[in-house]
Backbone as numpy.savetxt, mean C-alpha at the origin, in Angstrom:
# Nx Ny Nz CAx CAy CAz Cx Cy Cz
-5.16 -5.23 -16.78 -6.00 -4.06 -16.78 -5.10 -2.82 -16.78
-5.37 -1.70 -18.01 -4.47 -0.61 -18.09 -4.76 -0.20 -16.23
-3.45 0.64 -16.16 -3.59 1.67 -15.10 -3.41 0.71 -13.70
-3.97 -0.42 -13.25 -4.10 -1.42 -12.06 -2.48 -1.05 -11.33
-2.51 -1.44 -10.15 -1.28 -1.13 -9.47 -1.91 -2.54 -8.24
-0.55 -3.54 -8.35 -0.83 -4.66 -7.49 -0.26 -3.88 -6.29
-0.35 -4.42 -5.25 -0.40 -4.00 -3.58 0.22 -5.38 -3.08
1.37 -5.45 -2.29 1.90 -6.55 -1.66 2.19 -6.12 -0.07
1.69 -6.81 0.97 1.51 -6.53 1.77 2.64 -7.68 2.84
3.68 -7.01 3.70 4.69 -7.32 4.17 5.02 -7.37 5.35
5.31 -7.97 6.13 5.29 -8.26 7.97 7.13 -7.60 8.17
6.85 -6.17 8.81 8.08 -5.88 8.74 8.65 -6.43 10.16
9.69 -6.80 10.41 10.69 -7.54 11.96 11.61 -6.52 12.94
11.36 -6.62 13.60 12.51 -5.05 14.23 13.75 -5.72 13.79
14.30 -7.14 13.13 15.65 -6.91 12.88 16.15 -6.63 11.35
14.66 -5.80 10.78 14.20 -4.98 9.45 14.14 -6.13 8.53
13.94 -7.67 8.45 13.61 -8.69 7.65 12.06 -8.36 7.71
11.39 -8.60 6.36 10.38 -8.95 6.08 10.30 -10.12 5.85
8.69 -10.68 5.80 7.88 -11.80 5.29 6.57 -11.30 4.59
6.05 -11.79 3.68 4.90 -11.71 3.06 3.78 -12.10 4.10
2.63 -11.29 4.13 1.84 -11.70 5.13 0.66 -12.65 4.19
-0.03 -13.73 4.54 -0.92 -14.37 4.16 -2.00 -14.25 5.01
-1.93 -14.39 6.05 -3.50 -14.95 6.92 -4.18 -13.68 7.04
-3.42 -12.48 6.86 -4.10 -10.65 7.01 -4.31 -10.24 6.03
-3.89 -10.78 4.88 -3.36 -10.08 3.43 -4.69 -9.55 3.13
-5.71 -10.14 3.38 -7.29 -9.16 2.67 -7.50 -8.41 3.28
-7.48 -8.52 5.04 -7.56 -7.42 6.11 -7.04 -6.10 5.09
-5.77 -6.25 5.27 -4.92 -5.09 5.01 -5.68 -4.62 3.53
-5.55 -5.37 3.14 -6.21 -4.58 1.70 -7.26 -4.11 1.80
-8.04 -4.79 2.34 -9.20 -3.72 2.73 -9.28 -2.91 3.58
-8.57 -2.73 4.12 -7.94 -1.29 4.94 -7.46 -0.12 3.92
-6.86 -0.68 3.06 -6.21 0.23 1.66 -7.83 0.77 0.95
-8.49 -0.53 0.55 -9.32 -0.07 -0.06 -10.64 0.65 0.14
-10.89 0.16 1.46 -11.11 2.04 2.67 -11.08 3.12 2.64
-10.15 3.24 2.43 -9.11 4.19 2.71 -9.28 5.03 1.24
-9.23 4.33 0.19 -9.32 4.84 -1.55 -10.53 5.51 -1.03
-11.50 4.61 -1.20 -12.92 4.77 -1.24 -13.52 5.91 -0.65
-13.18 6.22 0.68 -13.94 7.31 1.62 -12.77 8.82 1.27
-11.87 8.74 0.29 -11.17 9.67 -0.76 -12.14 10.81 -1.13
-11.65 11.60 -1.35 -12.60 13.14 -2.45 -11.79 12.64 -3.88
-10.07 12.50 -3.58 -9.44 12.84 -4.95 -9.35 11.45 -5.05
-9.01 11.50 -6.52 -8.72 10.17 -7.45 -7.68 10.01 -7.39
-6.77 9.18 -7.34 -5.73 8.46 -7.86 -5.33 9.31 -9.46
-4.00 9.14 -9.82 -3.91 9.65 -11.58 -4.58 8.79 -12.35
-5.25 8.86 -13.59 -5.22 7.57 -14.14 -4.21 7.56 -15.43
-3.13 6.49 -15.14 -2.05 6.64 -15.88 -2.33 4.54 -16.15
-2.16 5.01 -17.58 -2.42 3.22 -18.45 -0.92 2.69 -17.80
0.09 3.18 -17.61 1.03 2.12 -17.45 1.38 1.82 -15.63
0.79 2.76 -14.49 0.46 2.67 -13.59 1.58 2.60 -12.78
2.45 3.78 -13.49 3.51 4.34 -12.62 2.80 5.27 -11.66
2.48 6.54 -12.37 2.43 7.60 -11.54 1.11 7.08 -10.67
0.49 6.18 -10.81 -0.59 5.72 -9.96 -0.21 4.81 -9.27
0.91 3.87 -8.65 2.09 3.89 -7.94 2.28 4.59 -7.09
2.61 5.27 -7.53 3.66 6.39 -6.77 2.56 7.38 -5.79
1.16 7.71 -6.37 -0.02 8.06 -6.09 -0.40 7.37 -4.73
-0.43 6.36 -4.71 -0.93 5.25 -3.48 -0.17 5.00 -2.61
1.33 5.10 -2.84 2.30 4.90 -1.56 2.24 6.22 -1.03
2.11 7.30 -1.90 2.14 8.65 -1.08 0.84 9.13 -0.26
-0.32 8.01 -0.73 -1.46 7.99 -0.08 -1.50 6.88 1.35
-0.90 6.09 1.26 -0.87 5.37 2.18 0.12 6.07 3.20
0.98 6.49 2.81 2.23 7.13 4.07 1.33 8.08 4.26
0.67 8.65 3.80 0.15 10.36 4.39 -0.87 10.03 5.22
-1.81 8.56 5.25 -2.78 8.44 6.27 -2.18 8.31 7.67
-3.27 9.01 8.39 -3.19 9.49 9.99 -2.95 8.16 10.33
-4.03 7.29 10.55 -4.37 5.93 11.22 -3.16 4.84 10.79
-2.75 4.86 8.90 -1.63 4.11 9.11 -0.55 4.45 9.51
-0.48 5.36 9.11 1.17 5.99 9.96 1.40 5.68 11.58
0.10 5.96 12.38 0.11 5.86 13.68 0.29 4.45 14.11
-0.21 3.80 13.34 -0.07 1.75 12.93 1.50 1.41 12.88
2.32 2.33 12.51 3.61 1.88 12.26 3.48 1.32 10.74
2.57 1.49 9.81 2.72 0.78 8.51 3.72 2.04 7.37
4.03 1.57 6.54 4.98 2.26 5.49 4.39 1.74 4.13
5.11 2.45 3.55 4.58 1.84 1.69 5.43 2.75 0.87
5.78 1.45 -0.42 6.84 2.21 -0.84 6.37 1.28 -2.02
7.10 2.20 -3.63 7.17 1.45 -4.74 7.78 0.62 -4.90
7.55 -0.60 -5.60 8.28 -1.73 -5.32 8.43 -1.89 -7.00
7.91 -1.34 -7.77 7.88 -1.93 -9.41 7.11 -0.91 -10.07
6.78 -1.00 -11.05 6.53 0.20 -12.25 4.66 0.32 -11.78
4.07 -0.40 -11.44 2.63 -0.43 -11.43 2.58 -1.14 -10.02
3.59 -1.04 -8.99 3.39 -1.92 -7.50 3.68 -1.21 -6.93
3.06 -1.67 -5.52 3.54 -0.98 -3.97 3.34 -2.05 -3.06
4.46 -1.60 -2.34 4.28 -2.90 -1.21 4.36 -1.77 0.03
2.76 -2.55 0.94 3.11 -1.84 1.70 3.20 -2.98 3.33
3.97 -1.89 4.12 5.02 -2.79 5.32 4.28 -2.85 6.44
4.08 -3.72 7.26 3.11 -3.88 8.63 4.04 -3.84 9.51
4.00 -3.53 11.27 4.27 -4.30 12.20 4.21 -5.57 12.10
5.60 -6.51 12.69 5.36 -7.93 12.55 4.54 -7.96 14.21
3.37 -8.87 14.50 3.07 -9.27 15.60 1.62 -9.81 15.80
């Protein structure tokens, strides 16, 4: 799908190793997709889903509630973001 930006969601470790999270992985996304939703502004819509990328990690770091969570998000690939949990 033009524009789509996958979301990978990551159990960060205080000895800064990650793991991929599975058993939360929809939680979290639907925390993301929350988060879109109750939005005024749009996302860019860019077909190759860079700058809409880059759009969503800067949306995810700028929320109050995740930031206060300890979560992060960062580009991980041309149309991805992975974003980082507390491990616990």
């Amino acid at each position: 799908m033009p524009g789509a930006v996958t979301l990978r969601v990551e159990s960060r470790y205080p000895d800064g190793s990650r793991k991929v999270v599975s058993h939360f992985n929809k939680h979290y996304k639907g925390l993301v997709a929350r988060e879109l939703a109750l939005r005024e502004e749009e996302l860019p819509d860019d077909p190759e889903g860079t700058a809409t990328a880059e759009a969503l990690a800067d949306v995810l770091r700028g929320t109050p509630r995740f930031r206060d969570a300890g979560f992060d998000a960062e580009v991980s690939g041309p149309a991805s973001v992975t974003l980082t949990v507390p491990a616990g």
